[in-house]
C-alpha positions as CSV (number, residue, x, y, z in Angstrom):
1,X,-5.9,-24.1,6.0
2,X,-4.8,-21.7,8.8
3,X,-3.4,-24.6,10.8
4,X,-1.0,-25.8,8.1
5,X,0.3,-22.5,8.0
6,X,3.4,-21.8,9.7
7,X,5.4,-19.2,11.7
8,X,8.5,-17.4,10.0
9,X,11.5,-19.1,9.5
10,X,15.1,-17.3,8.3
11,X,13.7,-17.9,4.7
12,X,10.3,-15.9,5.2
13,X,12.3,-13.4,6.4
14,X,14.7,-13.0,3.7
15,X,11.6,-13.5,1.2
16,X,10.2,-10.2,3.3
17,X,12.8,-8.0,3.7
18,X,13.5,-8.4,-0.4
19,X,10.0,-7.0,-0.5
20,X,9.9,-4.7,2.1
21,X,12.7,-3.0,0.0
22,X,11.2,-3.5,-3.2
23,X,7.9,-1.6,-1.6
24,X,9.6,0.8,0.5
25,X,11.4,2.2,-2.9
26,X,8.2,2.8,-5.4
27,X,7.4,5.7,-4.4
28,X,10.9,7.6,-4.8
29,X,10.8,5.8,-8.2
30,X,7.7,7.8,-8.8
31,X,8.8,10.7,-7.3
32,X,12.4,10.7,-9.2
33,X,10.9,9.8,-12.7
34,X,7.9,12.6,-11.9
35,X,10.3,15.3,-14.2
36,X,9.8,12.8,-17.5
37,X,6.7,11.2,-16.8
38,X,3.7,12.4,-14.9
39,X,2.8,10.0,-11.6
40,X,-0.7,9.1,-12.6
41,X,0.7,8.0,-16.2
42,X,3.4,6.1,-14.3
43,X,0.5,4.5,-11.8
44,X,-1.5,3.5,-15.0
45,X,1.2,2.1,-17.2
46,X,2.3,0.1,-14.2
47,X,-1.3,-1.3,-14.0
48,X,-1.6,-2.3,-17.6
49,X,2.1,-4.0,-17.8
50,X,1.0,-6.0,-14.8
51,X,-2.8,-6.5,-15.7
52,X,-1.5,-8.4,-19.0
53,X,0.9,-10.7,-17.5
54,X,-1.8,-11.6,-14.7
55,X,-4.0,-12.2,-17.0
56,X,-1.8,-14.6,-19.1
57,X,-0.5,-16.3,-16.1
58,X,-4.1,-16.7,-15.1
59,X,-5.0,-17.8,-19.1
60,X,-2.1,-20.6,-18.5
61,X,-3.0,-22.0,-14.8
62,X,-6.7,-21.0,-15.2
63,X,-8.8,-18.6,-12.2
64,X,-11.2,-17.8,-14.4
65,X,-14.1,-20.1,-13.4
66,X,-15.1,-17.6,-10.8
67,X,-15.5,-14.4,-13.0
68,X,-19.5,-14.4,-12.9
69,X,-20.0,-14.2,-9.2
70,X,-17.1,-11.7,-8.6
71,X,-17.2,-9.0,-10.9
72,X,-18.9,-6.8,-9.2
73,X,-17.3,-6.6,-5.9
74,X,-14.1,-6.9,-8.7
75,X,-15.0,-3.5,-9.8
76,X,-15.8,-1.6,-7.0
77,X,-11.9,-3.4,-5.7
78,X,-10.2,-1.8,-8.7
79,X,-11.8,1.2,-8.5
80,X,-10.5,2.1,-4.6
81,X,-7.5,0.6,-5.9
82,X,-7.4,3.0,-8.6
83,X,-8.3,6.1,-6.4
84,X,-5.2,5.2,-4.3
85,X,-3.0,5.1,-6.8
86,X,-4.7,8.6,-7.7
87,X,-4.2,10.0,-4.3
88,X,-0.4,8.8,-4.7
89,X,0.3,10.2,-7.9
90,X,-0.9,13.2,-6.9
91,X,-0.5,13.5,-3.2
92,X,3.7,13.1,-4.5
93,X,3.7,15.9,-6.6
94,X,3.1,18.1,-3.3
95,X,5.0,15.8,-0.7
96,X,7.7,14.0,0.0
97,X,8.0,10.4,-1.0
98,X,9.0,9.6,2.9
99,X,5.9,10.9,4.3
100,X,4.2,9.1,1.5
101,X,5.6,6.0,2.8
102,X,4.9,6.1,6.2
103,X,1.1,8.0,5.7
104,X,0.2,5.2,3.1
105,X,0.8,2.7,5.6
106,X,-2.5,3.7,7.9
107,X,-4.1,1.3,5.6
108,X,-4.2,-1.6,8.1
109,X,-6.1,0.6,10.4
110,X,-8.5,1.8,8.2
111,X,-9.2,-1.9,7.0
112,X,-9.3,-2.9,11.2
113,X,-12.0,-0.2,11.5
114,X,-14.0,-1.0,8.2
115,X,-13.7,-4.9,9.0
116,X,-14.9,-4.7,12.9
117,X,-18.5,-3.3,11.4
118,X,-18.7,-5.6,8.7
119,X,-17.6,-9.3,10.0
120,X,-18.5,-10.4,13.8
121,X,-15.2,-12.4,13.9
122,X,-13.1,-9.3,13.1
123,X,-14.3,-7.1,16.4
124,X,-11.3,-5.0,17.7
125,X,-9.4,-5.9,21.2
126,X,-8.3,-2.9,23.5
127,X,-5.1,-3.3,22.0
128,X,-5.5,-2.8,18.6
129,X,-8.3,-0.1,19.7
130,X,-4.9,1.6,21.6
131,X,-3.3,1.1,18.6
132,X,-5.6,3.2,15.9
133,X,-5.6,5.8,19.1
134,X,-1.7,6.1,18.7
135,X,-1.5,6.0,14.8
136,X,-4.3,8.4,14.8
137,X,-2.5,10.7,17.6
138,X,0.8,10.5,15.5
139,X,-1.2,11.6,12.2
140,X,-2.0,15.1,14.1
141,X,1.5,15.3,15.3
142,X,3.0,14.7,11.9
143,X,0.4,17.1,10.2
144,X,1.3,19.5,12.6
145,X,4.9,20.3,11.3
146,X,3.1,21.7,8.1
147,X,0.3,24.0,10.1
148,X,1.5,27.3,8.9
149,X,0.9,30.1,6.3
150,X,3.6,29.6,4.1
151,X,2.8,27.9,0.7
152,X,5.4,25.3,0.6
153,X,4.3,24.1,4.0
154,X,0.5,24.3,2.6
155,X,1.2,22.1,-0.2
156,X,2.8,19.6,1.8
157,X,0.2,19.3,3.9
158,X,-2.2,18.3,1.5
159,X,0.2,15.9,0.0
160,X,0.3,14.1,3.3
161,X,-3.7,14.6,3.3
162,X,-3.7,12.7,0.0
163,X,-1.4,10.0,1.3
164,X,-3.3,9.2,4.0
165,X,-6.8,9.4,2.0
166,X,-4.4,6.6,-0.3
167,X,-4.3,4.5,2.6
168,X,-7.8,4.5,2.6
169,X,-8.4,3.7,-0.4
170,X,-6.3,0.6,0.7
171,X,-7.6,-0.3,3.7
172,X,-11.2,0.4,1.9
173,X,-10.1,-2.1,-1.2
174,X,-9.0,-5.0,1.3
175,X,-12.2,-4.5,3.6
176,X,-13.8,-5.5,-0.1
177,X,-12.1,-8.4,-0.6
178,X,-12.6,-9.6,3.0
179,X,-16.1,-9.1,3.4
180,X,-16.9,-10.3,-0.6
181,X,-16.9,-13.4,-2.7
182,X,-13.5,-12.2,-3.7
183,X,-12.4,-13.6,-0.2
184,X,-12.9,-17.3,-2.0
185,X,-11.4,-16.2,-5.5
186,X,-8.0,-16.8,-6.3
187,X,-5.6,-14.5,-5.6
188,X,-4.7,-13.8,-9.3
189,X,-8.4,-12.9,-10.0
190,X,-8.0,-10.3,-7.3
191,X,-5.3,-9.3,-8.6
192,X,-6.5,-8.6,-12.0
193,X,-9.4,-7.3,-11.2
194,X,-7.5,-4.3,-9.7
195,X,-4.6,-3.5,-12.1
196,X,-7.2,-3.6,-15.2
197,X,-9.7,-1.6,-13.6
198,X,-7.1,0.6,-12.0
199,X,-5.1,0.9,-15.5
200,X,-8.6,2.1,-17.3
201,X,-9.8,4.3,-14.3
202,X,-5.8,5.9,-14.5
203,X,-5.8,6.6,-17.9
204,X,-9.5,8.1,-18.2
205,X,-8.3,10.3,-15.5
206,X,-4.9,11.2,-17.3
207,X,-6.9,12.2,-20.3
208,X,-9.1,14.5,-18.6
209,X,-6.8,16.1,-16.7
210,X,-4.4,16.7,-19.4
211,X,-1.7,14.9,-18.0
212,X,-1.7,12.1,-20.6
213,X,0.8,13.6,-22.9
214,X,3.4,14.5,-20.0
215,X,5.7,11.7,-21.4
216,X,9.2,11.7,-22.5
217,X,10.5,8.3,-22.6
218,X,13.6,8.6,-21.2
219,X,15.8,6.0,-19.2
220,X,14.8,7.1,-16.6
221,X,11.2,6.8,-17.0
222,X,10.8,3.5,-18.7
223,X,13.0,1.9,-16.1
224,X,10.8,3.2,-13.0
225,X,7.2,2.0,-15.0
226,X,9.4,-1.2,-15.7
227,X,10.3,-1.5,-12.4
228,X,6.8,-0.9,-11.2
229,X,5.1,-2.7,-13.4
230,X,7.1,-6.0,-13.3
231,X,8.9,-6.1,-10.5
232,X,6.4,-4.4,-7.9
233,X,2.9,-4.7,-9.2
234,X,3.4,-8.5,-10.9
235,X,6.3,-10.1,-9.3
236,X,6.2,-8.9,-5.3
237,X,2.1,-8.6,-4.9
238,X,2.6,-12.6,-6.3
239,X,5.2,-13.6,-3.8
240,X,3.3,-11.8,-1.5
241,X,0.4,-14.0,-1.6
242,X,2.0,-17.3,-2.3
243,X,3.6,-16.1,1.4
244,X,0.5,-15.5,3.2
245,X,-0.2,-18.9,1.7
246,X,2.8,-20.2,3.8
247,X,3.1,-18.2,6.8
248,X,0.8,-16.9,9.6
249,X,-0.3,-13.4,8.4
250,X,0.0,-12.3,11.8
251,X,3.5,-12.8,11.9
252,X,4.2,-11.5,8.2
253,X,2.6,-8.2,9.2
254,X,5.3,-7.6,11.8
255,X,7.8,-7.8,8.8
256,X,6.1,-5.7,6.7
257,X,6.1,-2.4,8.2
258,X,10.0,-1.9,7.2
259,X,8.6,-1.1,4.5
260,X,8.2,2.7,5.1
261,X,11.4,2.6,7.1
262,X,13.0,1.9,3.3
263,X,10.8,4.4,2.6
264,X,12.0,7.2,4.3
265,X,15.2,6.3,3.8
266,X,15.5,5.8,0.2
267,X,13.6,9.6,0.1
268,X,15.9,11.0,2.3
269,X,19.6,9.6,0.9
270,X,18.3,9.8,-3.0
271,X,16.0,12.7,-3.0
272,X,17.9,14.5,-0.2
273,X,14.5,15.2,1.1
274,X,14.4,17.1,4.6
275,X,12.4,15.4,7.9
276,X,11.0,17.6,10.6
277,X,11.1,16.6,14.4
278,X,7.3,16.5,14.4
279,X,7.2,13.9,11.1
280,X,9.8,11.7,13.0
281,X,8.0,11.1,16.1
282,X,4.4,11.1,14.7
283,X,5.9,8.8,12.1
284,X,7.2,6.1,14.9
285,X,3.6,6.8,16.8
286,X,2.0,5.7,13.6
287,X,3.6,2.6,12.8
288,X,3.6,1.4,16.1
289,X,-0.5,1.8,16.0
290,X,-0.4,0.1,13.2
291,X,1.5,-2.9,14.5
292,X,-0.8,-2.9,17.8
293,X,-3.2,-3.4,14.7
294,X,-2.2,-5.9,12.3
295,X,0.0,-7.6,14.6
296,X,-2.2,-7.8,18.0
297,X,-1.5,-11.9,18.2
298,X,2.0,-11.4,17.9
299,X,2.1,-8.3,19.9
300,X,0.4,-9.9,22.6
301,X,2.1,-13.1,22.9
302,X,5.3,-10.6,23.3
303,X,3.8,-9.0,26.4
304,X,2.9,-12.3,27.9
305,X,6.4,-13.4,27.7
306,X,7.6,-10.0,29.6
307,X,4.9,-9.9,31.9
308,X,5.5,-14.1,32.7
């Protein structure tokens, strides 16, 4: 399978950049439609639009034959999935959707570290070792720029806690997959099994909370759970597996970490939020770990070229 796979082409990276944007711009949807609709109703709604049409896409070109030997590591998958989505709902009510962005995108290192004690063929290399070093380094350096007495700077530091605590959740939910029989199911079970479980889990906790009746269905707030729910959670995850189906992942993964660069943009020009020296350069630290990460084929066939 992974031979007939092959590298990026102009379309692929189109394909990624359309997503990259789509991705880098949920969570200033969130964040923006937060006044109408509270985030964790906004994460479960999105998880329930997408859930049904997954599951009637799935009812059309089947992927159910393997429900009886995956449920449970499918349940335990959309839990974590659901906890992130928790820690993002709530972690934006104290932060800004840029550091949310860029702090949610440690998941690849979380998953690296889960995946080297669990499989033998997914050991770390010194690179990818130098590269949780440097994401981890730029994590204190970001958090940092919110060490001080004042409230504000309090609150934002435990939003950035929670982002990172999302990631994870993320890494922690793909480390399931991996090392599961969900690793042979389709995609679309996978799929499924998080939104559903996610969209119940979100929901329960909405209710108990109290935040379930912080709704006014505005414009505003339909169009960001629309958008999240067809467009992000059905549409992109889809095209984002159909790529991996395509492409090396390895070379995808370089792609993909414009994503918090949209990100921080977006948060900055539409939510006019403010960055801080320290968040800037513990923000490039991190992402470049994370490439030396997900990206240590790629990364090294670079330096061979240099050093050749």
């Amino acid at each position: 399978m992974s031979a007939a796979r092959k590298n990026t082409d102009a379309f692929a990276l189109q394909v990624m950049l359309g997503l990259c944007l789509i991705w880098g711009s949920q969570q200033v949807m969130i964040k923006w439609a937060a006044v109408d609709i509270a985030p964790v109703m906004q994460a479960a709604f999105r998880s329930g639009i997408a859930a049904v049409l997954v599951g009637l896409l799935m009812c059309w070109r089947g992927g159910w034959a393997q429900l009886g030997s995956t449920w449970r590591a499918g349940l335990l998958a959309g839990a974590l999935f659901g906890l992130e989505f928790l820690f993002i709902a709530e972690g934006l009510k104290l932060t800004s959707a840029a550091h949310m962005s860029v702090f949610l995108y440690t998941a690849p290192v979380f998953t690296a570290l889960g995946l080297h004690f669990m499989l033998p063929s997914e050991r770390l290399r010194l690179l990818q070792w130098l590269g949780i070093a440097l994401a981890f380094a730029g994590i204190a350096l970001a958090f940092a720029g919110g060490l001080s007495l004042d409230q504000l700077d309090g609150r934002v530091l435990l939003g950035d806690a929670m982002a990172v605590l999302a990631g994870l959740m993320w890494g922690a939910t793909t480390v399931v997959v991996r090392a599961s029989r969900l690793s042979e199911a389709p995609a679309t079970l996978t799929l499924f099994y998080q939104l559903m479980v996610g969209f119940v889990g979100l929901l329960l906790m909405a209710l108990f909370s109290g935040q379930i009746g912080a709704v006014s269905f505005t414009p505003l707030a339909l169009g960001s759970v629309l958008f999240q729910g067809l467009v992000v959670s059905f549409f992109s995850y889809l095209t984002w597996f159909w790529l991996l189906r395509q492409y090396l992942a390895s070379n995808l993964a370089v792609f993909s970490f414009i994503t918090p660069l949209f990100g921080v943009t977006f948060g900055v020009l539409l939510l006019d939020e403010p960055l801080s020296v320290n968040f800037v350069v513990g923000a490039a630290m991190v992402l470049g770990g994370v490439v030396l990460v997900s990206a240590e084929p790629w990364v090294r066939r670079q330096l061979r070229r240099v050093v050749g």
